[in-house]
Each structure stands twice: as C-alpha cells, then as structure tokens.
C-alpha positions as CSV (number, residue, x, y, z in Angstrom):
1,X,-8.6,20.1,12.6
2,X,-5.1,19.0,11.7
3,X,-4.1,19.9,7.9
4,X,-1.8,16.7,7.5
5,X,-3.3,13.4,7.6
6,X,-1.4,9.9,7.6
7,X,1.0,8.5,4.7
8,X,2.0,12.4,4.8
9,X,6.2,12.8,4.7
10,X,6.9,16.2,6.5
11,X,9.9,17.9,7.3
12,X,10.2,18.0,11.3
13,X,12.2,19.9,13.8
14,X,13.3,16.5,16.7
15,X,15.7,19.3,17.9
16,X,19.4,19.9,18.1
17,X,21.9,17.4,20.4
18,X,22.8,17.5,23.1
19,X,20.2,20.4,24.0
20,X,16.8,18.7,23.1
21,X,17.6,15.0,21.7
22,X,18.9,12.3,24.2
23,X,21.3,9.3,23.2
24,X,20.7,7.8,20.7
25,X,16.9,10.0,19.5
26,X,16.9,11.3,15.7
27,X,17.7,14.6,15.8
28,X,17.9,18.4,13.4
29,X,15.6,18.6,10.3
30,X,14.9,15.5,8.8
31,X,11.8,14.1,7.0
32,X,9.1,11.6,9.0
33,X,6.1,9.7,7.9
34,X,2.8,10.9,9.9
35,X,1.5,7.3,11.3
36,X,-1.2,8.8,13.2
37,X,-3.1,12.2,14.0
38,X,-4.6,13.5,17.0
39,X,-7.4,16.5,16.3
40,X,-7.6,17.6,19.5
41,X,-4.0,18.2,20.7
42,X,-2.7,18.6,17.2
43,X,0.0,16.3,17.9
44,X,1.7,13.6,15.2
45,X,3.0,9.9,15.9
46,X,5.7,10.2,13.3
47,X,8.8,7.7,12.0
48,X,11.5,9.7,10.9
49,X,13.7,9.3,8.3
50,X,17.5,8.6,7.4
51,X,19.3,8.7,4.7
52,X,22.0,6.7,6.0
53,X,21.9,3.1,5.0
54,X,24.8,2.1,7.6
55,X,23.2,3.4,10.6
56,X,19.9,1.2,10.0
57,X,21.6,-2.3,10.4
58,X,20.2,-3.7,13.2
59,X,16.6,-1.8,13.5
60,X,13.1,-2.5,12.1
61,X,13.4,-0.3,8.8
62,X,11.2,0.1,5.4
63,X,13.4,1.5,2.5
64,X,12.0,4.1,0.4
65,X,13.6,5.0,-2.8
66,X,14.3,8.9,-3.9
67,X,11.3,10.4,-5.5
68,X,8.7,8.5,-3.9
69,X,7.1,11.1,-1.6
70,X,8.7,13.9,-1.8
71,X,11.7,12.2,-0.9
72,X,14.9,13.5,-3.3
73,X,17.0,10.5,-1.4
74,X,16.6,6.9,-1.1
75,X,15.3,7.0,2.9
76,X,14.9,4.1,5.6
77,X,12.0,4.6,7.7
78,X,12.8,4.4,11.4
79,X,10.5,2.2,12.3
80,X,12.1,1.7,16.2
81,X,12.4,5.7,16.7
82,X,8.5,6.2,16.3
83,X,7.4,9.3,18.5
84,X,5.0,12.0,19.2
85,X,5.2,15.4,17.8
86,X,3.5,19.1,18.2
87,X,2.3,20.0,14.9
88,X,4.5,23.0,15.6
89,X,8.0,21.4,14.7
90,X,6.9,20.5,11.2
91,X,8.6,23.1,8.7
92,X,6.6,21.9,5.8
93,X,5.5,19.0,3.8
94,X,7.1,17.1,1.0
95,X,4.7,15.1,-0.1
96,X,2.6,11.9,0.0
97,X,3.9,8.2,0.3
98,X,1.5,5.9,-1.8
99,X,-0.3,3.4,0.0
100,X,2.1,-0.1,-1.1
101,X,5.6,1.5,1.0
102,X,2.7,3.4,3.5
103,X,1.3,-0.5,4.8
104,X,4.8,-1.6,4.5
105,X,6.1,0.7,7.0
106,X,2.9,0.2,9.2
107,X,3.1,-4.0,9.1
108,X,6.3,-3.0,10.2
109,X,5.8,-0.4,12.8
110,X,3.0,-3.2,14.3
111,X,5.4,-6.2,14.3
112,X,8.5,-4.4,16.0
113,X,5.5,-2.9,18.7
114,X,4.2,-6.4,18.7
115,X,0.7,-4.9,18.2
C-alpha cells in the first residue's frame, strides 16, 4: 500500500539535464501534486511544480499561493508536464493541498487531456 495518497505535494527527484530529463521535461528537486496512485506498482501520476511565473505563459497552469500545502512559494502547477513516477524519487512530503486549488488543478489537468 502506497503511504501518499492524492492532493499530496511531495518533493520529487525528475532527474538532472541533460543525463535523465529530455528537452523541454521539468527537471532537479522540485515539488509535484500526486493526481493519482497506483497500489500495486507503487508508482505516482504527478504535476510538478514551478516557481517561475514567466516560464508558464503559454501552458495549462493552476496558481497556488505560498503556504498553501506546504508550499513556502507562490507555485504554478504544471498541468501539461503531468507524468508517471516510482515512489522511489520522492524525498519527502510537504504537505496537503485542500480540496478547492486540488479540483482546480484536476478540471484543469482533464480539459488540457480533453478527458
């Protein structure tokens, strides 16, 4: 049984460019909101975070504000850089986004995947 569960924001490993992230993948140790848990293969679908308002322009994104979370920075979910994670790259867990910004970022995650 997995110990994180979804709405959690945990800190996650997506890896170091050029060696394990391609183009334009996040990348390095950066916080992401668990969307989705698999039991069985202990694997996460995650949305990671940025802190960088300028870099989420043009993408399907859900603005956080700092100290919602477990978030110490106000944080655009990356709603078009949604993946699949071992259980093994998170680091740890911050906290717990409350259920208004967690359906945000789902409605969001479902229109841009046209679900």
């Amino acid at each position: 049984m997995s110990r994180y569960s979804r709405a959690d924001i945990l800190m996650v490993d997506f890896g170091s460019t050029p060696n394990e992230a391609r183009g334009h993948e996040q990348a390095f140790v950066r916080p992401a909101l668990v969307v989705q848990v698999f039991e069985n293969s202990k694997l996460l679908v995650v949305v990671p975070f940025s802190s960088r308002s300028y870099a989420v322009q043009a993408f399907p994104v859900v603005m956080i504000p700092a100290n919602t979370g477990g978030l110490t920075q106000d944080s655009w979910a990356l709603c078009h850089q949604v993946r699949s994670v071992s259980e093994m790259r998170v680091k740890r867990q911050l906290g717990t986004l409350p259920a208004l910004e967690f359906e945000m970022v789902v409605e969001v995650l479902s229109d841009f995947l046209e679900l």
